[in-house]
MDAnalysis code that builds the backbone (N, CA, C; Angstrom):
import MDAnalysis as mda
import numpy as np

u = mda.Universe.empty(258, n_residues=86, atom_resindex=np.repeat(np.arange(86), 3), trajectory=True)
u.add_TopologyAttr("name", ["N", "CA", "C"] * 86)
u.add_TopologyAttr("resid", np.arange(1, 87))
u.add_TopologyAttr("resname", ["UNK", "UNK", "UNK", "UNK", "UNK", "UNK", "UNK", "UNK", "UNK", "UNK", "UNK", "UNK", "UNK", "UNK", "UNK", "UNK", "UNK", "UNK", "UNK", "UNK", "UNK", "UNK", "UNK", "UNK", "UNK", "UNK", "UNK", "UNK", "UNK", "UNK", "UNK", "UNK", "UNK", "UNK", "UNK", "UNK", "UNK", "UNK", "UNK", "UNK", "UNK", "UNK", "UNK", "UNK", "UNK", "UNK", "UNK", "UNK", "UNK", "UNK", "UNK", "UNK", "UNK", "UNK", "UNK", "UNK", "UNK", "UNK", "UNK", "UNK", "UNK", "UNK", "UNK", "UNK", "UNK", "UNK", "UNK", "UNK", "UNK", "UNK", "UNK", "UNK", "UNK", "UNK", "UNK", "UNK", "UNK", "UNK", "UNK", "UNK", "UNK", "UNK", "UNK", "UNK", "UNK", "UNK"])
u.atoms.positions = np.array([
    [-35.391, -0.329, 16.320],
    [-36.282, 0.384, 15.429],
    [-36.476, -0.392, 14.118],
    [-35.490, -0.917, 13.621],
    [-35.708, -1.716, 12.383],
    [-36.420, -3.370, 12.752],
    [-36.050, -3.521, 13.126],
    [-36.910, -4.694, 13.793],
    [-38.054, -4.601, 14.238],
    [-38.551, -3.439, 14.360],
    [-39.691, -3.379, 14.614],
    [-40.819, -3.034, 13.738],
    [-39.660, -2.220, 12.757],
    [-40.479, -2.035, 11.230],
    [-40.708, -3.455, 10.182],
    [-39.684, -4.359, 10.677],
    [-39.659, -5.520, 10.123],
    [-40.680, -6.455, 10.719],
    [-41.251, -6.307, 11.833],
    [-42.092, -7.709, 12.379],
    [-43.571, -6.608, 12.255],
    [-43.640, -5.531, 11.891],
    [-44.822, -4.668, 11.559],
    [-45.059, -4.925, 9.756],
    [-44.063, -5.682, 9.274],
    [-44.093, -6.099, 7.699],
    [-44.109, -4.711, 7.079],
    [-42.895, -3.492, 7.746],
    [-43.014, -2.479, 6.679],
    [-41.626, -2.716, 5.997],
    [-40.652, -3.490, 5.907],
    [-39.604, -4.011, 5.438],
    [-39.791, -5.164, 5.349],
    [-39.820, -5.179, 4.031],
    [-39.962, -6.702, 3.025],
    [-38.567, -7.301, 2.937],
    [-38.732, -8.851, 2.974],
    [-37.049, -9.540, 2.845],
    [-35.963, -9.351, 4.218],
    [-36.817, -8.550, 5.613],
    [-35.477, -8.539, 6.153],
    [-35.398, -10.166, 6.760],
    [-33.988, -9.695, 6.928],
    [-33.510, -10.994, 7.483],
    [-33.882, -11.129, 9.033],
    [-33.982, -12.297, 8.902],
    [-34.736, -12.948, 10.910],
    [-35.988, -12.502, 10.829],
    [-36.891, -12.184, 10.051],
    [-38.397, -11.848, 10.042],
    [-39.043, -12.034, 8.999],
    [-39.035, -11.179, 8.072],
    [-39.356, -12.277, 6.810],
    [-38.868, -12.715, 6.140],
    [-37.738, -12.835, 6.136],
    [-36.222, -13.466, 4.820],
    [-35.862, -14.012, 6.055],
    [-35.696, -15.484, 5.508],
    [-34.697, -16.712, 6.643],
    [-33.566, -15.790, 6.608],
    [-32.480, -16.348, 7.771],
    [-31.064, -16.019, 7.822],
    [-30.625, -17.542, 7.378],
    [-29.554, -17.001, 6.206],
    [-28.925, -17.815, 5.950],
    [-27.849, -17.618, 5.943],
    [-26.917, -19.354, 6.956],
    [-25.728, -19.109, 7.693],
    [-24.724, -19.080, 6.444],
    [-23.593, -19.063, 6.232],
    [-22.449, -18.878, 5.536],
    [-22.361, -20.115, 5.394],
    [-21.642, -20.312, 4.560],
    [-20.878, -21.492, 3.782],
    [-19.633, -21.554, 4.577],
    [-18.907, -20.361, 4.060],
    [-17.530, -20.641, 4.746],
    [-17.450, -19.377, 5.721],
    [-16.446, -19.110, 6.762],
    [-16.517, -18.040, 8.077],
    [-14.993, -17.599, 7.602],
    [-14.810, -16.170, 7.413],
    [-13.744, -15.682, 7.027],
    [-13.657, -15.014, 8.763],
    [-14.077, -15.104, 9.919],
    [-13.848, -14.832, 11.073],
    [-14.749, -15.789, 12.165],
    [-14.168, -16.462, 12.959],
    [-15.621, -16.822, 13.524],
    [-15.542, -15.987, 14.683],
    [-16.340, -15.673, 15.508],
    [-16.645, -14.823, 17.078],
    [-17.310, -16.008, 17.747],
    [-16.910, -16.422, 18.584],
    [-17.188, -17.045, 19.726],
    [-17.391, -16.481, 21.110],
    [-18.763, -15.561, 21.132],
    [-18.821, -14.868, 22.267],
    [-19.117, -15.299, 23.518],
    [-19.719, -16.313, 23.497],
    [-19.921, -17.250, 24.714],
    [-18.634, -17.931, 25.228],
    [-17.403, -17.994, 24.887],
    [-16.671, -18.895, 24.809],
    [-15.504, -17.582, 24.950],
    [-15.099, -16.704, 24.332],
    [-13.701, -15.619, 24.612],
    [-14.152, -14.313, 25.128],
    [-13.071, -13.743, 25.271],
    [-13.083, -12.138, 26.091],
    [-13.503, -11.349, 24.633],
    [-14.377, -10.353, 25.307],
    [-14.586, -9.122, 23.698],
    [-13.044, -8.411, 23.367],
    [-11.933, -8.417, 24.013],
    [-10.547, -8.506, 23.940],
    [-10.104, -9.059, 22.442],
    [-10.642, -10.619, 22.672],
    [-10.180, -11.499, 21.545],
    [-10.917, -11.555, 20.353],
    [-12.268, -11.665, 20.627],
    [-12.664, -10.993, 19.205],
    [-12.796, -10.263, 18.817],
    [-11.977, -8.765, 19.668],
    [-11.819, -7.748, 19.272],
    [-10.709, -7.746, 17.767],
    [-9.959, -8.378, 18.250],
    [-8.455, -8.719, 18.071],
    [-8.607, -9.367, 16.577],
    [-9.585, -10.400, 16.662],
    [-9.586, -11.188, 15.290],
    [-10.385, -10.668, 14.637],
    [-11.289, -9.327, 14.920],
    [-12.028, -8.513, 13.687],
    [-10.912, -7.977, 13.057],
    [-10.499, -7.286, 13.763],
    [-9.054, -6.118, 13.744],
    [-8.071, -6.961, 12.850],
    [-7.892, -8.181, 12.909],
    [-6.932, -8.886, 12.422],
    [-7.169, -9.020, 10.645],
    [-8.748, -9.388, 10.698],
    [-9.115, -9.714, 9.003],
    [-9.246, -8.484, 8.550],
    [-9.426, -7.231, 9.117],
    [-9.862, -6.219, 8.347],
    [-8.623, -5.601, 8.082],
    [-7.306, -5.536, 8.968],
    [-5.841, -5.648, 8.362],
    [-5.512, -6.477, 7.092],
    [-5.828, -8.189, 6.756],
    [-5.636, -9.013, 6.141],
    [-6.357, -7.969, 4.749],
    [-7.548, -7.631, 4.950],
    [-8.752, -6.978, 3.698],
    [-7.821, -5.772, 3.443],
    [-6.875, -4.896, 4.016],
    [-6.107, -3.779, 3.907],
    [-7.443, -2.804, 3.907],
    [-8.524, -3.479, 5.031],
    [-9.428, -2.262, 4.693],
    [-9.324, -1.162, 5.702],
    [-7.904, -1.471, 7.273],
    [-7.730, -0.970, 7.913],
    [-6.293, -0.925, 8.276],
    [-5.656, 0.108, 8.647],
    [-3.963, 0.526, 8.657],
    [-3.579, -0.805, 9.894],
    [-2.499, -1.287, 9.222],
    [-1.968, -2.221, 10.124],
    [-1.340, -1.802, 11.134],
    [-1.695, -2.433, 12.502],
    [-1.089, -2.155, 13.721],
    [-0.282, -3.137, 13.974],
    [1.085, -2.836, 13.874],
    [2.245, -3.969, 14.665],
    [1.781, -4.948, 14.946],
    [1.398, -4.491, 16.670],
    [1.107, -5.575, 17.688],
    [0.126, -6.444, 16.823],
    [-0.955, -6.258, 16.468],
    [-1.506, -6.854, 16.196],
    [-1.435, -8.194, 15.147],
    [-0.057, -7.617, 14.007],
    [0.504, -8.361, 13.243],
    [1.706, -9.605, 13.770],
    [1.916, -9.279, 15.044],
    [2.535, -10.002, 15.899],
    [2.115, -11.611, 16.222],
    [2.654, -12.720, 15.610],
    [2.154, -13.404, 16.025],
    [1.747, -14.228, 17.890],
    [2.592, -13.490, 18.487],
    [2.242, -13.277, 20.103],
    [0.940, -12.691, 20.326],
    [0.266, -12.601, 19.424],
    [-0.873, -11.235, 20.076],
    [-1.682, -12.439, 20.812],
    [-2.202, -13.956, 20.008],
    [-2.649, -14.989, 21.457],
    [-2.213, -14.966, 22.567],
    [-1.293, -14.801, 22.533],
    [-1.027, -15.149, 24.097],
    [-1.208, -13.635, 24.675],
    [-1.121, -12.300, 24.261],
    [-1.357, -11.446, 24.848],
    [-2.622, -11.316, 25.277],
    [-3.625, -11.899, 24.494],
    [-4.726, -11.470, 24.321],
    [-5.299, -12.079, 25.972],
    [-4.466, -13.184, 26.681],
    [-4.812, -14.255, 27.494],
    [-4.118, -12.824, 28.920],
    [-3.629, -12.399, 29.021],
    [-2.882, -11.927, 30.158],
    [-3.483, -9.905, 30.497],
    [-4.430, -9.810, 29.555],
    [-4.893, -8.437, 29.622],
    [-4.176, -7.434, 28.867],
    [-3.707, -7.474, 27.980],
    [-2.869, -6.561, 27.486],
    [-3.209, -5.725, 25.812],
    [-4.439, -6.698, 25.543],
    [-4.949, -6.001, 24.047],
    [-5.525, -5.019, 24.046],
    [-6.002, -4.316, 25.192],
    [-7.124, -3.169, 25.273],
    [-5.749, -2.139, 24.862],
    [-4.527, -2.177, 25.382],
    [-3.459, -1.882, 25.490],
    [-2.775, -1.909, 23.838],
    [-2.675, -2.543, 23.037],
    [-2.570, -3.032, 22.068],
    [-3.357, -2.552, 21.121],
    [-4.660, -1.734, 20.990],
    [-5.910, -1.554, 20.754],
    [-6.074, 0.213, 20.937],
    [-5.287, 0.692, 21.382],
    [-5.891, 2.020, 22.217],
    [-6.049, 2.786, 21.449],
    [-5.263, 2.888, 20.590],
    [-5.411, 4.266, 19.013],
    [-6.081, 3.177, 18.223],
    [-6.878, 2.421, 18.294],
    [-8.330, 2.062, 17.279],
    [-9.494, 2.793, 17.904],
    [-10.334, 2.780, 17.004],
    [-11.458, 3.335, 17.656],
    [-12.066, 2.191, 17.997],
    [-13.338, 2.317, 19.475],
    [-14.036, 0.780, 19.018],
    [-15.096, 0.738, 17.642],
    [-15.125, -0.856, 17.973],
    [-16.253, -0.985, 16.756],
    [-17.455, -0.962, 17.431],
    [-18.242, -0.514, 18.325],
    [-19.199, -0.664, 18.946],
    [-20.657, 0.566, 18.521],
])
């Protein structure tokens, strides 16, 4: 819906239509979705927004094992009392 108000030019400045996107300087997370499980960048949203204290820290997650968990199926597990971000 917004995108559509945006390429109809009723939103001025949005970004990807009429305001360039401009990439970051620096990546305080990167997501590599082509490349990992939504598991793992589940994991490393969850991780910075712990780091920001903008969300209650979960153990596991503070665990530095959580890589290798993240590889064997076990973060959805790890994850279950979050809500998703979706």
């Amino acid at each position: 819906m917004l995108y559509k108000r945006g390429l109809a030019g009723e939103i001025k400045g949005f970004t990807g239509v009429s305001d360039p996107y401009e990439e970051p300087l620096s990546l305080d997370v990167l997501i590599e979705s082509d490349r990992e499980s939504v598991e793992l960048s589940r994991a490393k949203i969850i991780r910075e927004l712990e780091r920001r204290w903008l969300v209650p820290t979960v153990a596991a997650v503070s665990d530095p094992s959580v890589e290798e968990q993240t590889h064997d199926g076990n973060v959805l597990e790890l994850f279950s009392g979050i809500p998703a971000l979706v």
